[in-house]
N, CA, C and O atoms as a GROMACS GRO file, in nm:
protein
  432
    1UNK      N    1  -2.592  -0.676   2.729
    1UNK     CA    2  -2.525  -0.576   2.650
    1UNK      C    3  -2.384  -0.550   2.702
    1UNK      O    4  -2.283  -0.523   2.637
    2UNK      N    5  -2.400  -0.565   2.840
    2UNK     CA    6  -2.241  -0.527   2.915
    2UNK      C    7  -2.134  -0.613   2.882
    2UNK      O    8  -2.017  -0.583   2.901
    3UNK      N    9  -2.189  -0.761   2.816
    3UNK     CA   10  -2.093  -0.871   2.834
    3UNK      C   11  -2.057  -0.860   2.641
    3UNK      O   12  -1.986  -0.954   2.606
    4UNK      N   13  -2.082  -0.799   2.567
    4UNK     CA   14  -2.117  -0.791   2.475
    4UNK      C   15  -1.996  -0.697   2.396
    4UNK      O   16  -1.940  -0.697   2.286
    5UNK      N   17  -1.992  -0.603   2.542
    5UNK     CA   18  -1.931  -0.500   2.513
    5UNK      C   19  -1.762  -0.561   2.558
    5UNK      O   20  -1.656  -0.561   2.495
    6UNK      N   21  -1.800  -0.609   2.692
    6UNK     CA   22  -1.668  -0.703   2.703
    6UNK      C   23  -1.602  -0.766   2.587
    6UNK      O   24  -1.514  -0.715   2.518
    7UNK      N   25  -1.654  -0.881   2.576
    7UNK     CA   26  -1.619  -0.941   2.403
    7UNK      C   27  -1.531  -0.896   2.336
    7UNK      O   28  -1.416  -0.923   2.301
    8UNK      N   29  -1.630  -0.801   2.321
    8UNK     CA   30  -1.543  -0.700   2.181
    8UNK      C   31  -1.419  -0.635   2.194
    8UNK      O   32  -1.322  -0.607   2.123
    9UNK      N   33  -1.469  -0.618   2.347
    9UNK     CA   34  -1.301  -0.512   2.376
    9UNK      C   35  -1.180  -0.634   2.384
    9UNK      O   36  -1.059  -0.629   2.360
   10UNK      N   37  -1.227  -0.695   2.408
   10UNK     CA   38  -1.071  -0.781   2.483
   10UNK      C   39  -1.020  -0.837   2.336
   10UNK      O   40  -0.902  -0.865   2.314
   11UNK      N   41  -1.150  -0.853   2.216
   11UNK     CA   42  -1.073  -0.928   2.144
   11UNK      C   43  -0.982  -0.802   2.009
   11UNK      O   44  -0.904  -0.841   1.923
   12UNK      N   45  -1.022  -0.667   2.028
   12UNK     CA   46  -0.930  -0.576   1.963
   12UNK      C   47  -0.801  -0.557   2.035
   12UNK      O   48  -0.693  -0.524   1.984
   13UNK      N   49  -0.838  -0.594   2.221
   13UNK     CA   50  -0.684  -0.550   2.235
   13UNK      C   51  -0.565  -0.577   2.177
   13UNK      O   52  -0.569  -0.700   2.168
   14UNK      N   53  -0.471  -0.546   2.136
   14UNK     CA   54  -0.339  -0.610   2.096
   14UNK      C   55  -0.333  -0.720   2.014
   14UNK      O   56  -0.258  -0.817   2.013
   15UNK      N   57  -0.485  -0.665   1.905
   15UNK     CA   58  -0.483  -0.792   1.819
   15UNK      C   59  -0.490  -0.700   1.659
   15UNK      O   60  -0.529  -0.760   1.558
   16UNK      N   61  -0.461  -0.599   1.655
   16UNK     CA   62  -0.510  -0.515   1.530
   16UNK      C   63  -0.373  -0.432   1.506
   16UNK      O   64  -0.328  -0.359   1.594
   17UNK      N   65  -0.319  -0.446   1.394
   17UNK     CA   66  -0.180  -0.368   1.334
   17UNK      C   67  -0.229  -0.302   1.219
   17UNK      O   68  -0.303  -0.356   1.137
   18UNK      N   69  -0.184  -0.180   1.213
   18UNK     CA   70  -0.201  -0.118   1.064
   18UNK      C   71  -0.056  -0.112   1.005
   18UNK      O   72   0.034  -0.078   1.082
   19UNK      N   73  -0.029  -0.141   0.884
   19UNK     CA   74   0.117  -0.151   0.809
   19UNK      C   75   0.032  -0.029   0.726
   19UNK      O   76  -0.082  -0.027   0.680
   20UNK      N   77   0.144   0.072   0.728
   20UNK     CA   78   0.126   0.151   0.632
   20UNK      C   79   0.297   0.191   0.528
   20UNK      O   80   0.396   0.248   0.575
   21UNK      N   81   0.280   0.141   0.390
   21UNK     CA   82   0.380   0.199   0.352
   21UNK      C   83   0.374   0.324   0.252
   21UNK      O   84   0.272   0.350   0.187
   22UNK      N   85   0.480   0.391   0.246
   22UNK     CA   86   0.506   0.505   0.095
   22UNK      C   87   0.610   0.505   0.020
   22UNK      O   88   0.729   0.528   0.040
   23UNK      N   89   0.551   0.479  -0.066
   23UNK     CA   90   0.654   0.435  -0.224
   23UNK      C   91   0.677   0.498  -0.266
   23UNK      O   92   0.583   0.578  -0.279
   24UNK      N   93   0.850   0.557  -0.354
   24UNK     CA   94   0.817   0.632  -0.458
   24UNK      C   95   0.893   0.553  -0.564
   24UNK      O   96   0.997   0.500  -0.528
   25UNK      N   97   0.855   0.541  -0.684
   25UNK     CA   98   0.828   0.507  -0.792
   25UNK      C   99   0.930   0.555  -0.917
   25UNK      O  100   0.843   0.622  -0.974
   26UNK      N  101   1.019   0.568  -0.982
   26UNK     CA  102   1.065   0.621  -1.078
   26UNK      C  103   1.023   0.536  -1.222
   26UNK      O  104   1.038   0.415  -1.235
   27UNK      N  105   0.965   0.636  -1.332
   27UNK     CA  106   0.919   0.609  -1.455
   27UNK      C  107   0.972   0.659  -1.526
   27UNK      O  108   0.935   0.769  -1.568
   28UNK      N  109   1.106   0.582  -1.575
   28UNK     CA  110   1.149   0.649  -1.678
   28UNK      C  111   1.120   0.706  -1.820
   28UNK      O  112   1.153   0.813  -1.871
   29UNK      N  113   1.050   0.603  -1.866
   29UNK     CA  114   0.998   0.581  -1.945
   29UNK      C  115   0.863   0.739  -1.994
   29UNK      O  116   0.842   0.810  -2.093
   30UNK      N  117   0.821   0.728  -1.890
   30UNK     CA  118   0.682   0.810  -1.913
   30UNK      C  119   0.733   0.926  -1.978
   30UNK      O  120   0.854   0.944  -1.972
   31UNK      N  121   0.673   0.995  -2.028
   31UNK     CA  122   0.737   1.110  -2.122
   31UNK      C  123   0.551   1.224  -2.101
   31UNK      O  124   0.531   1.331  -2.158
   32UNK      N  125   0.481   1.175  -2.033
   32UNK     CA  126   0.401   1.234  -2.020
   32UNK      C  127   0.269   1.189  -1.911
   32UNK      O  128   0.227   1.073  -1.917
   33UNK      N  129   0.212   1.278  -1.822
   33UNK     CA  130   0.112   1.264  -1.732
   33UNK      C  131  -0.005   1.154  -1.754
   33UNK      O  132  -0.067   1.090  -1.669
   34UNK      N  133  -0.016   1.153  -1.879
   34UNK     CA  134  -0.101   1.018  -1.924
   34UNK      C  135  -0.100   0.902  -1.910
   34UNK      O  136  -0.186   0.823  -1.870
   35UNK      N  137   0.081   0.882  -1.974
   35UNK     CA  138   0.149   0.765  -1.964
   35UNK      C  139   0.152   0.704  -1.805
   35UNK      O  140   0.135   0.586  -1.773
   36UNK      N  141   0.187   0.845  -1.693
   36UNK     CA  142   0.204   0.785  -1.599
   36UNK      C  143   0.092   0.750  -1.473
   36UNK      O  144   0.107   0.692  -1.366
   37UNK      N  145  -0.045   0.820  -1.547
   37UNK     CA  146  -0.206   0.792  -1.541
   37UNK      C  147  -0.230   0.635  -1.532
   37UNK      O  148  -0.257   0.582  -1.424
   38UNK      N  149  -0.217   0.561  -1.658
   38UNK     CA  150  -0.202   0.442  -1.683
   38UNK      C  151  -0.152   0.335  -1.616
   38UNK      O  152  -0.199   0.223  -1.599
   39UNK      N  153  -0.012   0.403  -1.566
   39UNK     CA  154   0.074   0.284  -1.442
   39UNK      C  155  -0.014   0.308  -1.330
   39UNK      O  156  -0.067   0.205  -1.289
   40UNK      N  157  -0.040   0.398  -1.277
   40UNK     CA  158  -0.100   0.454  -1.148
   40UNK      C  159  -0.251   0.360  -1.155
   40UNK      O  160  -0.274   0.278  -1.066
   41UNK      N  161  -0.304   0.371  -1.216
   41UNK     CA  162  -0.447   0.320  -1.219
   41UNK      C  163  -0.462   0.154  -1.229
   41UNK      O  164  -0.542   0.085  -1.166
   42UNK      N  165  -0.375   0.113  -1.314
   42UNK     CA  166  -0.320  -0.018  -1.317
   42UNK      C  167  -0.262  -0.058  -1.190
   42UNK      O  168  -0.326  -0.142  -1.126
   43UNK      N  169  -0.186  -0.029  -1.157
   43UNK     CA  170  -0.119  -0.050  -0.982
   43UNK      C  171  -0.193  -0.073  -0.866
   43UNK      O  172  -0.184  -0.160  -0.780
   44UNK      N  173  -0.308   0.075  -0.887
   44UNK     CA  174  -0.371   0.070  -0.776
   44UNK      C  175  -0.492  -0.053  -0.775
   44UNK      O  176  -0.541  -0.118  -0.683
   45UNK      N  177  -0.511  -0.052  -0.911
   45UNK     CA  178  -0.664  -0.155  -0.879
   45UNK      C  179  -0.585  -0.290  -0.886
   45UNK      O  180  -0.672  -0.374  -0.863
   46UNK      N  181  -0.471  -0.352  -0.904
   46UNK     CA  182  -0.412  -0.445  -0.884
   46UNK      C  183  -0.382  -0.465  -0.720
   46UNK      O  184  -0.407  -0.570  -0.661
   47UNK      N  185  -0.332  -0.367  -0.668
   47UNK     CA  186  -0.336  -0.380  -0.523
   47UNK      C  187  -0.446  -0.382  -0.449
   47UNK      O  188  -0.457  -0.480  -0.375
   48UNK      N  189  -0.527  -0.305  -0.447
   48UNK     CA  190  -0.667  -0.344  -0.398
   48UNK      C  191  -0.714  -0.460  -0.409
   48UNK      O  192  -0.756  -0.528  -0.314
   49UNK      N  193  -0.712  -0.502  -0.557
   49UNK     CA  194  -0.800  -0.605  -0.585
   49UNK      C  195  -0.730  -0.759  -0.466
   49UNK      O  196  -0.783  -0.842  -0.392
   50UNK      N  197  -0.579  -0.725  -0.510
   50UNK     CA  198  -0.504  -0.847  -0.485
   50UNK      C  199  -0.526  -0.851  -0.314
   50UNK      O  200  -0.582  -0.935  -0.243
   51UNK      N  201  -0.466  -0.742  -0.287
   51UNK     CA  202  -0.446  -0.754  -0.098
   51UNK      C  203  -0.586  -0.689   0.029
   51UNK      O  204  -0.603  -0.693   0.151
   52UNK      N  205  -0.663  -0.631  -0.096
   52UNK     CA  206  -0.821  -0.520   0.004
   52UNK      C  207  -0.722  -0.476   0.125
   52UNK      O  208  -0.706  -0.525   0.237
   53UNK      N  209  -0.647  -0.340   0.049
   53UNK     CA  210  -0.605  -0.268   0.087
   53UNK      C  211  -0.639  -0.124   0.050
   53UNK      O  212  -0.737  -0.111  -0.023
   54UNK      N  213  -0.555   0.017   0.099
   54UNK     CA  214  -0.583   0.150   0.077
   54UNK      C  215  -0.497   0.194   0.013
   54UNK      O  216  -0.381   0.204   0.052
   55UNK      N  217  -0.530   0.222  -0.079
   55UNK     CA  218  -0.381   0.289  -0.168
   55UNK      C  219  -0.457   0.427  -0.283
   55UNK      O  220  -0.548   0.440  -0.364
   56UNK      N  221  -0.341   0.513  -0.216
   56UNK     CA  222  -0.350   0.680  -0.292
   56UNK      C  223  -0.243   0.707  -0.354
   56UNK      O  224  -0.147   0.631  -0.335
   57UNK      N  225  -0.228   0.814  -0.440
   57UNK     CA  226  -0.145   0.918  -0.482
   57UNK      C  227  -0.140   0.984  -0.394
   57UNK      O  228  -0.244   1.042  -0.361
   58UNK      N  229  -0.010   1.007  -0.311
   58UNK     CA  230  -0.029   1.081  -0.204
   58UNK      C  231   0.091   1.176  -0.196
   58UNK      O  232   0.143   1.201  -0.087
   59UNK      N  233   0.151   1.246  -0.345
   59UNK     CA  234   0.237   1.354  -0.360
   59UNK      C  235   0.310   1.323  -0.544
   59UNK      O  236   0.307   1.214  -0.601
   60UNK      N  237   0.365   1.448  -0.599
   60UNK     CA  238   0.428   1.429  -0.696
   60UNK      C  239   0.345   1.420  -0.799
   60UNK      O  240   0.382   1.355  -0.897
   61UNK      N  241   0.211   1.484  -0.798
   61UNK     CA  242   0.067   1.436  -0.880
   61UNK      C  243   0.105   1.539  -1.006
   61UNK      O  244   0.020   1.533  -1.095
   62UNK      N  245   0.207   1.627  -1.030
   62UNK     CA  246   0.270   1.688  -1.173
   62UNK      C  247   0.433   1.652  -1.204
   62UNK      O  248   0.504   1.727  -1.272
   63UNK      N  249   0.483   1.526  -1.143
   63UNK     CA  250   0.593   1.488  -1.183
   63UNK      C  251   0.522   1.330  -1.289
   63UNK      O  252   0.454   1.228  -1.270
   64UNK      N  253   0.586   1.394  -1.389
   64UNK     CA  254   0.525   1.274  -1.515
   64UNK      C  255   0.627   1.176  -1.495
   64UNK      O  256   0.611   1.075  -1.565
   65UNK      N  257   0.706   1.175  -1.435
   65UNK     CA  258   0.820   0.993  -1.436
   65UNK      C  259   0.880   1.028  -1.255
   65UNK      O  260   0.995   1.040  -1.213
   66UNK      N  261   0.725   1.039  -1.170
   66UNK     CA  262   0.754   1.005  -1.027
   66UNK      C  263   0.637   0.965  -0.987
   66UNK      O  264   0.546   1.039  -1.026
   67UNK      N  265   0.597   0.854  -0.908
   67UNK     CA  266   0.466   0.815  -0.895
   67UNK      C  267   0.512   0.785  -0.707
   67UNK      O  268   0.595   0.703  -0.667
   68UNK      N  269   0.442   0.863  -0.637
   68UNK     CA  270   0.446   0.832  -0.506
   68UNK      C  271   0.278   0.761  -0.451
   68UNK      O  272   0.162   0.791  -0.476
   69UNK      N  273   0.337   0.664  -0.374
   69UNK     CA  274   0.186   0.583  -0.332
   69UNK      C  275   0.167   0.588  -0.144
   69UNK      O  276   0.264   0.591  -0.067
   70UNK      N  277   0.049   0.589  -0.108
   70UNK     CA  278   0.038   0.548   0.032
   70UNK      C  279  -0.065   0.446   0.017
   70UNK      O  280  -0.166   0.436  -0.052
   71UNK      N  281  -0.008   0.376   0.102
   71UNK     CA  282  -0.094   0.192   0.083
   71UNK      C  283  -0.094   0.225   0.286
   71UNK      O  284  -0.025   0.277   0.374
   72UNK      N  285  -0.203   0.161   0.267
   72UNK     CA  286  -0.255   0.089   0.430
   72UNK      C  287  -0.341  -0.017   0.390
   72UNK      O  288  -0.413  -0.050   0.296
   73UNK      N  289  -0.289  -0.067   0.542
   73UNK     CA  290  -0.385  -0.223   0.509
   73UNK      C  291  -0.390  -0.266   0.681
   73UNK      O  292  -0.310  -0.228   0.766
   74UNK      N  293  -0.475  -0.329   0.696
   74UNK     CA  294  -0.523  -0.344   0.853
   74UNK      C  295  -0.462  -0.508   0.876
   74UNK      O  296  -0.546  -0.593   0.843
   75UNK      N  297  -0.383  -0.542   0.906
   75UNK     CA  298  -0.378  -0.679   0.996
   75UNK      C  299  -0.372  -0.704   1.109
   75UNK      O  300  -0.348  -0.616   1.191
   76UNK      N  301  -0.400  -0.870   1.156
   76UNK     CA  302  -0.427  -0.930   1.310
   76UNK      C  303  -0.258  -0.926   1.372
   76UNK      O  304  -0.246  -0.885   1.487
   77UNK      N  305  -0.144  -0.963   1.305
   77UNK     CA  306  -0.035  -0.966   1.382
   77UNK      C  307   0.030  -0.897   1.278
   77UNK      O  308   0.002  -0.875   1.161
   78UNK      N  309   0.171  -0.855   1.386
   78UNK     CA  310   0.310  -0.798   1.282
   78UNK      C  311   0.350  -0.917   1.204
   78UNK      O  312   0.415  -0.889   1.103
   79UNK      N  313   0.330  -1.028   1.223
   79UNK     CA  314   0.403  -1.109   1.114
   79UNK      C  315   0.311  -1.143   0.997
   79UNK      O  316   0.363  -1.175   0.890
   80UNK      N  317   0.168  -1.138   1.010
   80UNK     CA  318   0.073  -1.079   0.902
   80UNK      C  319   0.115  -0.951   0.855
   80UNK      O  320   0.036  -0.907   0.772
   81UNK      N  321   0.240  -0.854   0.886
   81UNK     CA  322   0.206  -0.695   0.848
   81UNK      C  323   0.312  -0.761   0.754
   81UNK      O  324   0.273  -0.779   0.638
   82UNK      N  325   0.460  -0.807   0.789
   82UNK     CA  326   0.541  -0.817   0.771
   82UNK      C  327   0.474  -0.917   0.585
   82UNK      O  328   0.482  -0.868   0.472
   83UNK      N  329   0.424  -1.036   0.618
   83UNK     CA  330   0.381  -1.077   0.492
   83UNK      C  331   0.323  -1.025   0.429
   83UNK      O  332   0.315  -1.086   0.322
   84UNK      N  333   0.251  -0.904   0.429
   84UNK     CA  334   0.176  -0.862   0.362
   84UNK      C  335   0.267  -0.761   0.274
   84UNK      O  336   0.260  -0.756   0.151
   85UNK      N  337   0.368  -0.669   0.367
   85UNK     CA  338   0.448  -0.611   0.329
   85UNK      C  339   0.510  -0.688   0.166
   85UNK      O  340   0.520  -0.643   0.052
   86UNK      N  341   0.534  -0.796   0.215
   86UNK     CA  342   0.668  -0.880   0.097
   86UNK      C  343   0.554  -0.844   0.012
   86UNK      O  344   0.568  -0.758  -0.074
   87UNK      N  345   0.426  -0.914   0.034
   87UNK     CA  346   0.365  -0.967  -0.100
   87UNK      C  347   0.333  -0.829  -0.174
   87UNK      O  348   0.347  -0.834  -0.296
   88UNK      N  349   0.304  -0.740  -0.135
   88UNK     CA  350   0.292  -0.574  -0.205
   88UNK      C  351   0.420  -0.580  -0.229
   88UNK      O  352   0.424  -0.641  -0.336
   89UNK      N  353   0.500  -0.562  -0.207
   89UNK     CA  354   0.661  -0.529  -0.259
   89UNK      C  355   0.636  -0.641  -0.419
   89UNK      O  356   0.644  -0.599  -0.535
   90UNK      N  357   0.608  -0.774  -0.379
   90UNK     CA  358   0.670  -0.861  -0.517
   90UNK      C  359   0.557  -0.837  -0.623
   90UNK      O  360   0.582  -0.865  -0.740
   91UNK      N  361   0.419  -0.779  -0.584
   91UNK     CA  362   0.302  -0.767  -0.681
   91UNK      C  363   0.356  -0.604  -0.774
   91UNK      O  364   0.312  -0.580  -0.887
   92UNK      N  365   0.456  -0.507  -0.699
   92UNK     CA  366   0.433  -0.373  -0.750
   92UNK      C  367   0.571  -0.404  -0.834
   92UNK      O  368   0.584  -0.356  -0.947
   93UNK      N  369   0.686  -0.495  -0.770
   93UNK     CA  370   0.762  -0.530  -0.843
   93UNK      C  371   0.767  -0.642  -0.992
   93UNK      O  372   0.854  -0.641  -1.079
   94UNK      N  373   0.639  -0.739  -0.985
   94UNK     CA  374   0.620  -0.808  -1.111
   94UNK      C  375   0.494  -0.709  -1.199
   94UNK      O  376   0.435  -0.761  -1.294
   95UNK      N  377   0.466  -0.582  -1.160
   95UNK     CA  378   0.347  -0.583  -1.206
   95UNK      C  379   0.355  -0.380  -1.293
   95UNK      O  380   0.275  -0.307  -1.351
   96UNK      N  381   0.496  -0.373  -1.253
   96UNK     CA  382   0.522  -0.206  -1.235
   96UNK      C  383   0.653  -0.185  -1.343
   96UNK      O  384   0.746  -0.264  -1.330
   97UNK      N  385   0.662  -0.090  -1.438
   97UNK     CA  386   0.763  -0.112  -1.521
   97UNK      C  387   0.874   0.002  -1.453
   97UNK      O  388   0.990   0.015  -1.490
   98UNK      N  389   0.816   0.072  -1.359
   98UNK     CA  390   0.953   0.138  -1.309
   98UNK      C  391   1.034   0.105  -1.164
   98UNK      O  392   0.995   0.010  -1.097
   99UNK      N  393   1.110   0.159  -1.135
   99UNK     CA  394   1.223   0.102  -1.026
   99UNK      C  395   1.159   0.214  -0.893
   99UNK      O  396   1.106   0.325  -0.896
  100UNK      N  397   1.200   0.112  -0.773
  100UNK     CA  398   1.152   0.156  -0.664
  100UNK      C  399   1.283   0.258  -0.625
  100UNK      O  400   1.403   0.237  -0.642
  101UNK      N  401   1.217   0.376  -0.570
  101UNK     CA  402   1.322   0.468  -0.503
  101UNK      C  403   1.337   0.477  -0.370
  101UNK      O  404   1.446   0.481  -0.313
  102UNK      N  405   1.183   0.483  -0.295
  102UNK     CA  406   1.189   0.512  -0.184
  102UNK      C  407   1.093   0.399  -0.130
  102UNK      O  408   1.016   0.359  -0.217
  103UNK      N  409   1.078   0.330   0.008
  103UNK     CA  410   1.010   0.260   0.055
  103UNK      C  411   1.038   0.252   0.184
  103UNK      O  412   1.135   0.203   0.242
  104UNK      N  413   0.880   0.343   0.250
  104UNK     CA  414   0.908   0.345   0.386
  104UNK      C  415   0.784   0.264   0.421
  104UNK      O  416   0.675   0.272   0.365
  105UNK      N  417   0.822   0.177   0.535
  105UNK     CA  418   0.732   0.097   0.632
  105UNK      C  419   0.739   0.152   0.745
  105UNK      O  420   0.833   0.221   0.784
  106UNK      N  421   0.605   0.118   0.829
  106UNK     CA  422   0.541   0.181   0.938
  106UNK      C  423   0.447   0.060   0.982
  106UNK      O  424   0.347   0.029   0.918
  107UNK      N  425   0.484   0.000   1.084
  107UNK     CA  426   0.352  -0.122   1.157
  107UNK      C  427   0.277   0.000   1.267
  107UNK      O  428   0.356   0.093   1.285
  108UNK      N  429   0.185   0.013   1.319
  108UNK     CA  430   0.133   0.062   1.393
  108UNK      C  431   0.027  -0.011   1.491
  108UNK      O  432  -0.032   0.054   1.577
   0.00000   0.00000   0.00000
């Protein structure tokens, strides 16, 4: 059990990054909480599905043309965080009809 426990530890050391980013979103377009229901729900199960990642509404939940997101996602290296990063950036950018405002990254 002792060697078991070894194992495990040595192989989390300095092998586990969390990338967490927060988006905010401008919808011009939306003219109402519904409309911007629709992008939100669409987005999120596109990101999940695509990267099995964490992604919330995580502020702005009564601004109808502002959609703020928090995405986390667990990777083995920063240059896995770093790719993962692009590929969420080009999936929310081919997949999202409004323009990015804010985008903060965080490797941890």
């Amino acid at each position: 059990m002792n060697w078991r426990y070894a194992t495990l530890r040595s192989r989390t050391d300095d092998s586990m990054h969390v990338l967490v980013i927060e988006i905010a979103l401008h919808l011009p377009w939306s003219t109402s909480l519904k409309d911007k229901r629709k992008v939100r729900y669409g987005l999120i199960d596109r990101l999940t599905r695509r990267h099995r990642i964490s992604v919330k509404e995580v502020d702005c939940q009564d601004a109808q043309q502002t959609l703020r997101l928090g995405i986390a996602g667990v990777v083995l290296t920063e240059a896995g965080a770093h790719e993962l990063e692009q590929s969420i950036l080009k999936t929310i950018e081919e997949n999202c009809d409004g323009e990015i405002r804010e985008w903060n990254v965080e490797i941890i």
